[in-house]
CHARMM-style PDB file with segment names, atoms N, HN, CA, C and O in Angstrom:
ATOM      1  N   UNK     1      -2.026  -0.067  -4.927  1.00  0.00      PROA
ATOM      2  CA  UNK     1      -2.268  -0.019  -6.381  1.00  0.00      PROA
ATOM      3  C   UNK     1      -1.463   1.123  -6.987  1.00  0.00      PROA
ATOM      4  O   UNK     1      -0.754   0.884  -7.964  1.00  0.00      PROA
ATOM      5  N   UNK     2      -1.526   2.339  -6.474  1.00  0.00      PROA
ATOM      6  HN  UNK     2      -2.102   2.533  -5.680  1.00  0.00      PROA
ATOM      7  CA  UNK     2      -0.836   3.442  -6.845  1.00  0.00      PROA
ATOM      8  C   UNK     2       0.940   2.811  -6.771  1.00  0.00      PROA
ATOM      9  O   UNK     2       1.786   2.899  -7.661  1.00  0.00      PROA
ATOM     10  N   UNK     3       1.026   2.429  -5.929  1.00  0.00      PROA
ATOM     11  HN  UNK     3       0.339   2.357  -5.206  1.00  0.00      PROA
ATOM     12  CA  UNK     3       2.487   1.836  -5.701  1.00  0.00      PROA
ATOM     13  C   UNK     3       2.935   1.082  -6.912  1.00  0.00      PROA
ATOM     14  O   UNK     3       4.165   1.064  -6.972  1.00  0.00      PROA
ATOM     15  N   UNK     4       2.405   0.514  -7.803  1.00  0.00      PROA
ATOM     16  HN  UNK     4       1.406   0.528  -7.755  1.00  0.00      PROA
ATOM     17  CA  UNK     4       2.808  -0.730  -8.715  1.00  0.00      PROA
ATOM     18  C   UNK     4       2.954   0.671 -10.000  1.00  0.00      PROA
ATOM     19  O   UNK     4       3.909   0.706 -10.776  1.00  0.00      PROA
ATOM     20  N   UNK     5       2.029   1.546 -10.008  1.00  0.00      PROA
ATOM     21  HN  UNK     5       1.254   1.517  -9.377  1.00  0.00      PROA
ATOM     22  CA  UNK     5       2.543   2.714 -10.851  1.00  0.00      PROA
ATOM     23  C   UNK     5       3.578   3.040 -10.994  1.00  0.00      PROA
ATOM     24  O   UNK     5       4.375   2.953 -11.928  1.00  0.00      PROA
ATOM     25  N   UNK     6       3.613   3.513  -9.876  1.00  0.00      PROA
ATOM     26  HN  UNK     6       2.966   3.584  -9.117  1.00  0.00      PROA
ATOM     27  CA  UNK     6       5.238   4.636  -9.272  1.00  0.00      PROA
ATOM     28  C   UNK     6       6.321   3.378  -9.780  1.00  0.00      PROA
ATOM     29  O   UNK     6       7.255   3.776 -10.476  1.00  0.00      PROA
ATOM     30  N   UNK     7       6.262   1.662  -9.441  1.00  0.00      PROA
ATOM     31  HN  UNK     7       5.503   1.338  -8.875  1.00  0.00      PROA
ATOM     32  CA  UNK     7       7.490   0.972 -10.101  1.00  0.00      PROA
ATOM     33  C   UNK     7       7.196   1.127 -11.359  1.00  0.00      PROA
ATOM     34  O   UNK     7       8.141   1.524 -12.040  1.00  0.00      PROA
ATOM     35  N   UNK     8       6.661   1.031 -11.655  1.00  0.00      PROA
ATOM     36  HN  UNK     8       5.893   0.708 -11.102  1.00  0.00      PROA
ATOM     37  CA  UNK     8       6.930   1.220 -14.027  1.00  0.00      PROA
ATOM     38  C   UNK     8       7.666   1.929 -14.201  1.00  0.00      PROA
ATOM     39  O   UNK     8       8.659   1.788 -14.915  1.00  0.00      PROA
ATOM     40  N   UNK     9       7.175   3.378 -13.245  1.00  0.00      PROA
ATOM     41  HN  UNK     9       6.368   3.492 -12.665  1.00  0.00      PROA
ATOM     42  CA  UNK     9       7.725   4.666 -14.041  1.00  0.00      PROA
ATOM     43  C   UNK     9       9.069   4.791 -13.740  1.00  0.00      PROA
ATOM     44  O   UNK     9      10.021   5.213 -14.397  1.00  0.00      PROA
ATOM     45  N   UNK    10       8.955   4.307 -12.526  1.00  0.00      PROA
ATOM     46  HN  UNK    10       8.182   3.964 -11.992  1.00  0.00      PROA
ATOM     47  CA  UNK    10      10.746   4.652 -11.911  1.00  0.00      PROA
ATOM     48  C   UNK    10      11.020   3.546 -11.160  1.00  0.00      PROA
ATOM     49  O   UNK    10      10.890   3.305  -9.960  1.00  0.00      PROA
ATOM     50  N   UNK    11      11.514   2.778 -12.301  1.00  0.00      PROA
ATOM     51  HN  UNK    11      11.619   2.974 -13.276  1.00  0.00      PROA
ATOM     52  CA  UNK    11      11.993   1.295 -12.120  1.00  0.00      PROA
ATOM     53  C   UNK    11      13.424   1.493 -11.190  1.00  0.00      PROA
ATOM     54  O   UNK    11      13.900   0.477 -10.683  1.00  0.00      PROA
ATOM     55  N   UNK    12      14.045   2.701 -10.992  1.00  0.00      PROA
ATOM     56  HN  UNK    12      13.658   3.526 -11.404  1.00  0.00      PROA
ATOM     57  CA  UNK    12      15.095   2.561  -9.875  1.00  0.00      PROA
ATOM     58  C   UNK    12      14.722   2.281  -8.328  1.00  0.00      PROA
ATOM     59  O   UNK    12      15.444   1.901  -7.406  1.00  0.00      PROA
ATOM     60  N   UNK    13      13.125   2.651  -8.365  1.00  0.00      PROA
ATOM     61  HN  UNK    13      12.538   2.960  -9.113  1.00  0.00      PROA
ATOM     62  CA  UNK    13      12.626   2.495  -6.853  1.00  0.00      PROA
ATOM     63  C   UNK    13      12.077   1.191  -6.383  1.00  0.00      PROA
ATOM     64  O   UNK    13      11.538   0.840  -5.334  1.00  0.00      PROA
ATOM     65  N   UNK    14      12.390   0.574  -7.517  1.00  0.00      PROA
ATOM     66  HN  UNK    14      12.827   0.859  -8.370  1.00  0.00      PROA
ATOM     67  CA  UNK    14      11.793  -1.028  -7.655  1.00  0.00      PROA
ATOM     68  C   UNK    14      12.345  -1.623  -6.340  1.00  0.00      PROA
ATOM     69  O   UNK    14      11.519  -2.133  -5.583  1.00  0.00      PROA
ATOM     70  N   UNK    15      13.478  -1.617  -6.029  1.00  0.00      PROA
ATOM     71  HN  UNK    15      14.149  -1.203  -6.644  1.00  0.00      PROA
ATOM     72  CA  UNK    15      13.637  -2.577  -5.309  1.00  0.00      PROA
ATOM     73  C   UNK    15      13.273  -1.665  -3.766  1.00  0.00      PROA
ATOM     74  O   UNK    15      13.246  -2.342  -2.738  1.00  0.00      PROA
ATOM     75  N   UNK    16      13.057  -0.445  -3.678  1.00  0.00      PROA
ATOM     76  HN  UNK    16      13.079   0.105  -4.513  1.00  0.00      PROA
ATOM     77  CA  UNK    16      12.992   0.253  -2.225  1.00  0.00      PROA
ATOM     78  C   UNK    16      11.490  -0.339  -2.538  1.00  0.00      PROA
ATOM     79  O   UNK    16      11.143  -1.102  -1.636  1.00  0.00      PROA
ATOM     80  N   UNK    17      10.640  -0.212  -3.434  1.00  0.00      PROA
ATOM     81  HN  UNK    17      10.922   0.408  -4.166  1.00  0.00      PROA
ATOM     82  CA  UNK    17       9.437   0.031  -3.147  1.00  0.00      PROA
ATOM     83  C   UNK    17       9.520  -1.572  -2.727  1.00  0.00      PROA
ATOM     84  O   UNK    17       9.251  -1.724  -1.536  1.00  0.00      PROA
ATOM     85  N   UNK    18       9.747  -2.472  -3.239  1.00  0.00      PROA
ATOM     86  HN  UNK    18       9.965  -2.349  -4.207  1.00  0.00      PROA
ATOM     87  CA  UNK    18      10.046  -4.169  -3.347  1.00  0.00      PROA
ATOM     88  C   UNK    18       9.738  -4.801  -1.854  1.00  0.00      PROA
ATOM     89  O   UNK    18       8.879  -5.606  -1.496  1.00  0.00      PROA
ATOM     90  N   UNK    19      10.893  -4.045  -1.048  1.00  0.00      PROA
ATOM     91  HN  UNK    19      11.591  -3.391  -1.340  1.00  0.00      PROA
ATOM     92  CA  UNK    19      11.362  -4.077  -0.045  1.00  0.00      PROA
ATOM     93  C   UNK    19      10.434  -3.407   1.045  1.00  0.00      PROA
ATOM     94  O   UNK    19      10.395  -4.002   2.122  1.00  0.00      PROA
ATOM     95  N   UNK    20       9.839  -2.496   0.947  1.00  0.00      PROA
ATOM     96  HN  UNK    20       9.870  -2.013   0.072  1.00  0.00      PROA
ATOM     97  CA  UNK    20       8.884  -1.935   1.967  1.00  0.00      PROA
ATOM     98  C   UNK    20       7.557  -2.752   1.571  1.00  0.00      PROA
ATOM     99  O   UNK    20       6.649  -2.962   2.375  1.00  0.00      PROA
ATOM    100  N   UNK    21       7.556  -3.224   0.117  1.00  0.00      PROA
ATOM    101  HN  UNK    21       8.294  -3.054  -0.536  1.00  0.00      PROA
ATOM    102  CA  UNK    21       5.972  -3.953   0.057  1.00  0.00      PROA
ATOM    103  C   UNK    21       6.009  -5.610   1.287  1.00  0.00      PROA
ATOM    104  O   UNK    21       4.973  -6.045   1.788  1.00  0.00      PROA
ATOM    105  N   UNK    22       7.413  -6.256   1.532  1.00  0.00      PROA
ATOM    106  HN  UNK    22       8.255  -5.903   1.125  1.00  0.00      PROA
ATOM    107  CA  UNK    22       7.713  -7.260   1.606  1.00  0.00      PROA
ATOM    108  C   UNK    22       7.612  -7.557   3.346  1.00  0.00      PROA
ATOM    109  O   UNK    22       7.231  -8.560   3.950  1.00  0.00      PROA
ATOM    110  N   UNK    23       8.208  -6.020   3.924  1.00  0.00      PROA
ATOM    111  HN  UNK    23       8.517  -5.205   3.434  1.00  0.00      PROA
ATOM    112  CA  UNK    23       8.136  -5.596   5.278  1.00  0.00      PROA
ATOM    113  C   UNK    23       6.679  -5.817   5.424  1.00  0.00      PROA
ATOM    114  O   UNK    23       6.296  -6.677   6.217  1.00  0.00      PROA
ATOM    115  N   UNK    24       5.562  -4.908   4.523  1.00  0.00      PROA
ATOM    116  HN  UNK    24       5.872  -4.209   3.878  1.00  0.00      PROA
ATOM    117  CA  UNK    24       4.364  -4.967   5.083  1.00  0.00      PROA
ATOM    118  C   UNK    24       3.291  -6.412   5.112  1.00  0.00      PROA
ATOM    119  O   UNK    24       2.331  -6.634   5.849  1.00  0.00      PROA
ATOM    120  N   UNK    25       3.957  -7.360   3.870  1.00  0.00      PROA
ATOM    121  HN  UNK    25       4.737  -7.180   3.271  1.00  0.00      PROA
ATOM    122  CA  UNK    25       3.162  -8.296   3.639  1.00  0.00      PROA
ATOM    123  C   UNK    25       3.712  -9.185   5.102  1.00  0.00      PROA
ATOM    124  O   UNK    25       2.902  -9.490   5.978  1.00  0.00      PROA
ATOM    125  N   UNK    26       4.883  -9.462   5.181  1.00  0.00      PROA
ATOM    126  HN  UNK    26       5.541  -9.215   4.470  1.00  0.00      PROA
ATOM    127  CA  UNK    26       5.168  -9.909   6.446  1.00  0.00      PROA
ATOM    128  C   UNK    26       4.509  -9.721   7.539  1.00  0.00      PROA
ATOM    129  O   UNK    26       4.276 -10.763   8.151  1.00  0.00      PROA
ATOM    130  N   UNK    27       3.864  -8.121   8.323  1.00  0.00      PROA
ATOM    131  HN  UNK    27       4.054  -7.275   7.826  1.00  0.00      PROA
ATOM    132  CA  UNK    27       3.300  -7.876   9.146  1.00  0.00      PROA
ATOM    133  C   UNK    27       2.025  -8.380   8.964  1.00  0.00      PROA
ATOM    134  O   UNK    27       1.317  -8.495   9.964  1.00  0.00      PROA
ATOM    135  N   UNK    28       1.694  -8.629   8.129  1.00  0.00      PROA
ATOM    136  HN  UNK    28       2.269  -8.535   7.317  1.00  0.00      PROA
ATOM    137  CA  UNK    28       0.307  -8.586   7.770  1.00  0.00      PROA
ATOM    138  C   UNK    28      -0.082 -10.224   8.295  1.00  0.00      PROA
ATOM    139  O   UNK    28      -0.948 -10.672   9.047  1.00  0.00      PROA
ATOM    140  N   UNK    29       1.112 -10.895   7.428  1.00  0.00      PROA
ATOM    141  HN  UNK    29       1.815 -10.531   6.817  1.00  0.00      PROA
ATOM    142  CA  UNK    29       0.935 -12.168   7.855  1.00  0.00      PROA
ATOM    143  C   UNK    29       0.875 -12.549   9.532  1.00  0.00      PROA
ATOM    144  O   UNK    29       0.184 -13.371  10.135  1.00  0.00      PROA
ATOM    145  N   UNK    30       1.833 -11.655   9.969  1.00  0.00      PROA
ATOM    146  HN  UNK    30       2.394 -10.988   9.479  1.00  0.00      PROA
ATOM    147  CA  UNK    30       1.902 -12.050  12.001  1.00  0.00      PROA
ATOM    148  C   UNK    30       1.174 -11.634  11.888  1.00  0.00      PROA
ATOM    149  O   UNK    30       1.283 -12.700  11.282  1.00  0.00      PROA
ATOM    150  N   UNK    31       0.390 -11.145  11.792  1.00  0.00      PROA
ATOM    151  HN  UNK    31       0.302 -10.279  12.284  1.00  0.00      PROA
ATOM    152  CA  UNK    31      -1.361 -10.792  12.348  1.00  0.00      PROA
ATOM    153  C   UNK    31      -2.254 -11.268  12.176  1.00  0.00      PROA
ATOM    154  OT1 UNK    31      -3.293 -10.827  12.667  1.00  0.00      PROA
TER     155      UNK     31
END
């Protein structure tokens, strides 16, 4: 939740944050 903050404010981290959310939903799913 805090994470979707941090993209508003600093929409340059959009796509790092994007990208590590995408890694974790993946893991989440193999499990």
């Amino acid at each position: 939740m805090i994470a979707l903050g941090l993209i508003r404010e600093n929409k340059g981290l959009t796509i790092s944050e994007m990208s590590l959310k995408t890694n974790v939903t993946l893991q989440l799913f193999k499990n």
